[in-house]
N, C-alpha and C positions, 0 to 999 in steps of 0.2 A: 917241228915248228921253229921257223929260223927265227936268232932275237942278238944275232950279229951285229946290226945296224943299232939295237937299243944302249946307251949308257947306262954303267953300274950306278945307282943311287950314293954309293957312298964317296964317291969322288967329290973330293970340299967338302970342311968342318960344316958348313951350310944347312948340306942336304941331309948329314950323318945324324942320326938319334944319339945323341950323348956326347955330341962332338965329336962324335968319329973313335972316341975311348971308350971299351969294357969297362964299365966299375960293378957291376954287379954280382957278386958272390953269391954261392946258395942261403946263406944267411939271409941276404937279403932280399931274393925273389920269393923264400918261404914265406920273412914277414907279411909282404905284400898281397900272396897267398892267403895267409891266416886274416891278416886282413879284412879282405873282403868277405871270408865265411864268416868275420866279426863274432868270434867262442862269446863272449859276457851276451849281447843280443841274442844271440840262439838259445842259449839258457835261458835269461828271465822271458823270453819272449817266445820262442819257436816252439822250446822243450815243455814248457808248460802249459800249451796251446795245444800240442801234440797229444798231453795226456787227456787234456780237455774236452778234447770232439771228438777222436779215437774212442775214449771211454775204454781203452785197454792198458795194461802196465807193463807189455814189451817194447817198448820207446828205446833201452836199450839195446835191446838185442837187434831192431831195427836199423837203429846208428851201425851197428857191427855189418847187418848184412850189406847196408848199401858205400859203405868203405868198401867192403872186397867190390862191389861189382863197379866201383869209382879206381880200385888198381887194376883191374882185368882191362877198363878200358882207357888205363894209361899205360898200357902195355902198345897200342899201336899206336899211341899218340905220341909219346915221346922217342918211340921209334922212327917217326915222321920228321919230330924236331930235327934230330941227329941231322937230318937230312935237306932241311925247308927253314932257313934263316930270316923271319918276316915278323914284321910287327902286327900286320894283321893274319896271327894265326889260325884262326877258323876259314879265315877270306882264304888263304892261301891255301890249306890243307885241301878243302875244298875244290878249290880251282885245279891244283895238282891231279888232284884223285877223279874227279869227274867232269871236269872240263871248267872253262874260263866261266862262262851263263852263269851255272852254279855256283862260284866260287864266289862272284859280286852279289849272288841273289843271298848267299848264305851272311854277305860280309853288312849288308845291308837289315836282314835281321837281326846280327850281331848289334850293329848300331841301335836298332831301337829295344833290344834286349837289357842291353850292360845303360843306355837311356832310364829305362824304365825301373832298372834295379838301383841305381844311383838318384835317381829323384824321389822313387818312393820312400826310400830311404830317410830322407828329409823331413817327410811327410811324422816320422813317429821320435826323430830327432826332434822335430820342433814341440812338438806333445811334450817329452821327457823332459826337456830345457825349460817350457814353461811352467808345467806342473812344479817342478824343483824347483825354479824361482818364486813363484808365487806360495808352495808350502813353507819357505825358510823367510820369505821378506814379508810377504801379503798385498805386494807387487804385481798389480796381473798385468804379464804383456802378450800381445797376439803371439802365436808361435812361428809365425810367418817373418817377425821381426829377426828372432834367432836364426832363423835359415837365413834370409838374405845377407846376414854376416858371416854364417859359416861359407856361403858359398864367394863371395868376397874374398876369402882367405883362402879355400881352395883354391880358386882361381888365380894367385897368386901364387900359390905352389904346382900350379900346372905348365907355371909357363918357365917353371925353372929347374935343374936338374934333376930327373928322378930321383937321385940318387939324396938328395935335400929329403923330398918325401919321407925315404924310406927313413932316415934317421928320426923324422915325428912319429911315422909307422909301428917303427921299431919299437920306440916308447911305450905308447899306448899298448900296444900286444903286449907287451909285458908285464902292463898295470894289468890287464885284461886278465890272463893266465893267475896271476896272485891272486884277485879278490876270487875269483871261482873255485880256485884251490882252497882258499879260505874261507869260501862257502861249504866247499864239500866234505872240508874238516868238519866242521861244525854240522854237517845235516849228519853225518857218519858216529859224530860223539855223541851227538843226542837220538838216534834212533830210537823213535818208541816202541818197536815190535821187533826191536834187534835185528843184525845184520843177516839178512837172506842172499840166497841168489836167485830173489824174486828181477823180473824184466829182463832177466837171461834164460829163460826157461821156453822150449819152443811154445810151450801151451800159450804163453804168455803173450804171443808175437801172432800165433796161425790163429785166429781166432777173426771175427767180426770187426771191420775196423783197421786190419792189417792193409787195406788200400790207403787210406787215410793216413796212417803211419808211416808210409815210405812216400807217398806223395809232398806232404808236410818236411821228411826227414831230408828228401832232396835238396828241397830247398834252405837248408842248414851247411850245404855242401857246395853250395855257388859261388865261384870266384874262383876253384882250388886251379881249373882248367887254365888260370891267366897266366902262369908260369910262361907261355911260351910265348906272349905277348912281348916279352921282355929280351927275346932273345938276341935281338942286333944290340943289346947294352948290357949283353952279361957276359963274363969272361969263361971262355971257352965253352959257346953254349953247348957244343955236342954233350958233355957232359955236366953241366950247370945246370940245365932246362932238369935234364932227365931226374938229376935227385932231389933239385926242390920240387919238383911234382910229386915223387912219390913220399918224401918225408913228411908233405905237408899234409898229403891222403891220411898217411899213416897218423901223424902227431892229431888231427881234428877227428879225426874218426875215433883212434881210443879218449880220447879225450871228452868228444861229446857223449861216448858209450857209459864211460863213469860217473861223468858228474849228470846224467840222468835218470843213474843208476845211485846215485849218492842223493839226489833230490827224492826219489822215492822211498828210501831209507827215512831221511829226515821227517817225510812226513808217516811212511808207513805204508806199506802193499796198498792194502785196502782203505787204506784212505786218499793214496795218492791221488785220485781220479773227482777227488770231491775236493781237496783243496786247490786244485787245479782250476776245477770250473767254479769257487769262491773266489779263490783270490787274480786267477788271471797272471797275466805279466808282472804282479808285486809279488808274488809269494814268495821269492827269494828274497826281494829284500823286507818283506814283513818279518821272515824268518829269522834274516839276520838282527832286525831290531831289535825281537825278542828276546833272541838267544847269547846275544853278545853286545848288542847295545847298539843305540841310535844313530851315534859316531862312525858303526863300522856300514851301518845301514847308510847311510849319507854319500858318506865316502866310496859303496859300492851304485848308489847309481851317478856320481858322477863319473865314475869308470863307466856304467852303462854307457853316457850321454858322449865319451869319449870314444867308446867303442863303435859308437856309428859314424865317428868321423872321420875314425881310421876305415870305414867301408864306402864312404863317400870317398877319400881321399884313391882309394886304390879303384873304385869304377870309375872316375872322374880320367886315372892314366890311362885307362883300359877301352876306354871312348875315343880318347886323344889320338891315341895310336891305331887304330882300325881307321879315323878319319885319314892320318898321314897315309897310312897304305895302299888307301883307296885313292889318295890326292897325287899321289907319286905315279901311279899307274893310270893316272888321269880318267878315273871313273868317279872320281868329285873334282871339282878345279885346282887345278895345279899346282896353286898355293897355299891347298892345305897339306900335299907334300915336300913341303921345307922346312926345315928345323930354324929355329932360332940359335942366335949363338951362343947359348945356353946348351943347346942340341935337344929341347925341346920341340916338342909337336904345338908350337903355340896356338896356331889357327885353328886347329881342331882343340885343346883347350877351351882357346875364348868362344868358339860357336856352342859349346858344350854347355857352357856357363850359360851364353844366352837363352839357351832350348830350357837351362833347369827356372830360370829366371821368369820366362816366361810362363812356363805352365804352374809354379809355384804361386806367383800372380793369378795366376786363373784359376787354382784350388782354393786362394784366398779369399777373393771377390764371391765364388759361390758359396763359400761356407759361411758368406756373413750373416752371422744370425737363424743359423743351421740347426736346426732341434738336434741333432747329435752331440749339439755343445762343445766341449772342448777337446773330446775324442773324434769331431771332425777329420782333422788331415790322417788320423790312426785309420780309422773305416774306411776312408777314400784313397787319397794320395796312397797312405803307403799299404794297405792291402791290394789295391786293385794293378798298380802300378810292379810291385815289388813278384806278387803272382804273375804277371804278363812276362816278366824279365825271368822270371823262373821257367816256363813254362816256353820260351822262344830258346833258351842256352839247352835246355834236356833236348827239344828238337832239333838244334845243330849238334850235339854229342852225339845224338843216333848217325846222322846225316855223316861226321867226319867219322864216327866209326866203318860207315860205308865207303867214304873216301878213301882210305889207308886200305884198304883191301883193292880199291882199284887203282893207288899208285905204284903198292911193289905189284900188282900183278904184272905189270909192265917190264919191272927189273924189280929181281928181287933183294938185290945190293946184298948187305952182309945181314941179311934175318934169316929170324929162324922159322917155320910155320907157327907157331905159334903166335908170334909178333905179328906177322902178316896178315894172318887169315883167321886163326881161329879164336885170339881172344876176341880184335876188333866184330869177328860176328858176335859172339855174345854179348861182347858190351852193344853192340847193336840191337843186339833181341831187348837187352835188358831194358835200354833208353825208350824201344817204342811202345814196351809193357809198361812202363812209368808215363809217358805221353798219354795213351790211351786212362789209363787210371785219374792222371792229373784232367782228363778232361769227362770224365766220369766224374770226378766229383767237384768239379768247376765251379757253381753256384755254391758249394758250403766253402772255395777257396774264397772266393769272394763274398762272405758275407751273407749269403743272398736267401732269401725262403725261395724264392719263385723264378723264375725265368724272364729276364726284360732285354733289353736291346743290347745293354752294357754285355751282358753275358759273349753276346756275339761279337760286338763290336773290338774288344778286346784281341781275341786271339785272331781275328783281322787284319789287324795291324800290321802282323806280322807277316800274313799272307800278302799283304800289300807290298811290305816292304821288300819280302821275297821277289816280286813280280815286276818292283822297279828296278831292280837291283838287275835282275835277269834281261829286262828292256832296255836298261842303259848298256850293259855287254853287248845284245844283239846291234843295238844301233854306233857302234862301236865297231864292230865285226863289219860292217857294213860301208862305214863312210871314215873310220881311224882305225885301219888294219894294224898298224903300228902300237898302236895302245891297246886293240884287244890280244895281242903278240904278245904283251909285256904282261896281261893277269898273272897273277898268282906267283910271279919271278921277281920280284923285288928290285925289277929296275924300271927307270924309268925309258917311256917310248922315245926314239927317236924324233925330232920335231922337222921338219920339211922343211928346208932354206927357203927364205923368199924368193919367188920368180924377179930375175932383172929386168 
């Protein structure tokens, strides 16, 4: 496929993401990383949700097995990186591996994927913000107020250097990492049935319910894949990508495996599964109010409240740049492929903002006066929204597991089989055994007793967006040979001189 005629994207600080400068270290694409799998939210919220409806007490051993099958399939993914320099990573990997069609169809789900995770997200942000303020002042503000300020301030850090991000990022992940560690001291010193190695035990895992446990634990693990999104702004991505991907596998996976395993301690095997479905997403910090004081209770959910802002703030980049990738290669308008001189992705930013703006508005105006009360935006916004995003990123990890098997097939550069072929097929197996599972138990993801339209209309979306994605390539292929030439290559298509 000749792409001679096409210019490299990175010619002028303009068009460059970062200005055309590396600043990205593996420090820093981890944070970004941990980030978005947001460790304090997955604990007060994922991990005792998990024990909750599971009704089993292998949660961790769980977290352990779907870590290994998250490095098995970063084995062909980062093997890909080394090779595939793009900010729309899945767009690309995609397009490489099995042609242009699927690489806009996959980069298109992408978008309403990392959409859907980044909005819902809001959704249980503005719950915590307001519940907190109104528990400490007696202040009630809609929680709709909080979101459109936090997304205000996002929006102002989308349009300026990632590398600004990352040092708020930075921050936050590290308050994030202490109160959980200092939750886990405390669940581990007060153990009322002493320390076991109950929730590592196979019995504990293979049992009824182990669908639920790895469907629910996946999506504790979303965002780890973003690494590679960053690679036109990280210094020497061949090997930059490759270790914050795997460090980050490595650091949230034993990480969530402990302190789920320290949370069931605290409360105790055989109770763990009852304070779970009592208390819900306070039981950590009920815990801590008890056991150490109100002070340390306080101060861990405003770490919570911060912990979603660092996973807004890193979907918010993760949107940005699939927008650029796709603007550059002129399968969205052209001007969402230019950088600001910040070397920001600003247009895809600010459309970003507007998508989260609007439909936050529209979760607002229906909830008015919502018998669900003030767990409103929790039930809706961010359950149905945050599952839809979970549930579109597992189907593109199956999908680029497939890709990377059909790009070295071609040339198999400097890998090994293993890299090529045989981990990406398992992590392929693995992804469509988690897909199927996630859509087997779909109605208790969402909420639901019964079956309604919602159920359907959700993973929809997705198929939609597949299908326009694939319609814009073909009609591209068709009448802009030049821009369907350019998918998945990171440059931009040549543009036809006007007729004299």
């Amino acid at each position: 496929m000749a792409i001679a005629s096409q210019q490299p994207v990175t010619t002028g600080a303009a068009s460059a993401l970062g200005g055309g400068v590396a600043r990205l270290g593996v420090p820093s694409i981890v944070f970004m990383i941990i980030a978005a799998s947001a460790p304090l939210t997955v604990l007060a919220g994922g991990v005792t949700t998990n024990y909750a409806v599971s009704g089993i007490t292998g949660v961790p051993l769980g977290m352990l097995l779907l870590a290994g099958g998250l490095l098995i399939y970063a084995v062909g993914y980062v093997a890909m990186s080394r090779h595939i320099r793009n900010a729309g990573a899945f767009y690309a990997y995609i397009a490489r591996g099995l042609g242009p069609a699927a690489g806009v169809g996959g980069a298109w789900m992408a978008l309403v994927a990392y959409n859907a995770m980044q909005i819902g997200i809001y959704g249980m942000l503005g719950f915590a913000t307001s519940s907190f303020v109104a528990a400490k002042t007696g202040v009630e503000i809609p929680w709709w107020v909080f979101v459109l300020i936090t997304i205000a301030v996002i929006a102002a850090l989308g349009v300026n250097r990632v590398d600004l991000s990352v040092k708020v990022v930075g921050v936050l992940v590290a308050l994030e990492f202490l109160v959980v560690l200092v939750y886990d001291l405390v669940a581990l010193g007060s153990a009322p049935e002493g320390i076991t190695a109950s929730g590592f035990l196979p019995g504990d895992l293979f049992a009824t319910g182990i669908g639920v446990v790895l469907v629910m634990g996946i999506a504790a693990f979303m965002g780890f894949e973003s690494g590679a999104i960053y690679t036109e702004e990280a210094k020497e991505p061949g090997r930059t990508v490759p270790r914050a991907t795997y460090a980050a596998v490595v650091i949230i996976g034993l990480f969530y495996a402990f302190s789920a395993w320290a949370m069931q301690m605290g409360s105790g095997p055989s109770q763990m599964v009852a304070d779970a479905q009592a208390s819900g997403p306070d039981l950590l910090f009920v815990q801590l109010g008890d056991r150490v004081g109100v002070l340390v209770a306080d101060v861990a959910q405003l770490l919570f409240i911060s912990s979603l802002l660092a996973a807004v703030i890193s979907f918010h980049h993760a949107v940005a740049r699939y927008a650029f990738a796709l603007g550059r290669e002129h399968m969205l308008p052209p001007a969402f492929g230019r950088a600001n001189r910040r070397g920001a992705p600003a247009l895809g930013s600010m459309a970003q903002t507007v998508v989260a703006v609007v439909v936050v508005i529209g979760f607002a105006i229906a909830g008015a006066g919502s018998e669900l009360g003030p767990l409103y935006p929790v039930l809706t916004l961010f359950t149905w929204l945050t599952n839809l995003g979970a549930l579109g990123l597992i189907v593109l990890m199956a999908v680029v597991s497939i890709a990377v098997i059909g790009f070295f097939a071609r040339d198999a550069r400097d890998t090994t089989p293993w890299s090529r072929m045989v981990a990406p097929a398992i992590a392929a197996a693995f992804f469509v055994t988690v897909t199927v599972l996630t859509l087997a138990n779909w109605n208790l993801l969402l909420g639901q007793e019964e079956t309604t339209a919602l159920t359907f209309v959700l993973p929809a979306l997705l198929v939609v967006a597949a299908v326009v994605g694939v319609a814009i390539a073909l009609q591209a292929k068709a009448h802009r040979p030049a821009a369907f030439e350019s998918i998945g290559t990171g440059v931009m298509p040549a543009v036809p001189a006007p007729r004299a």
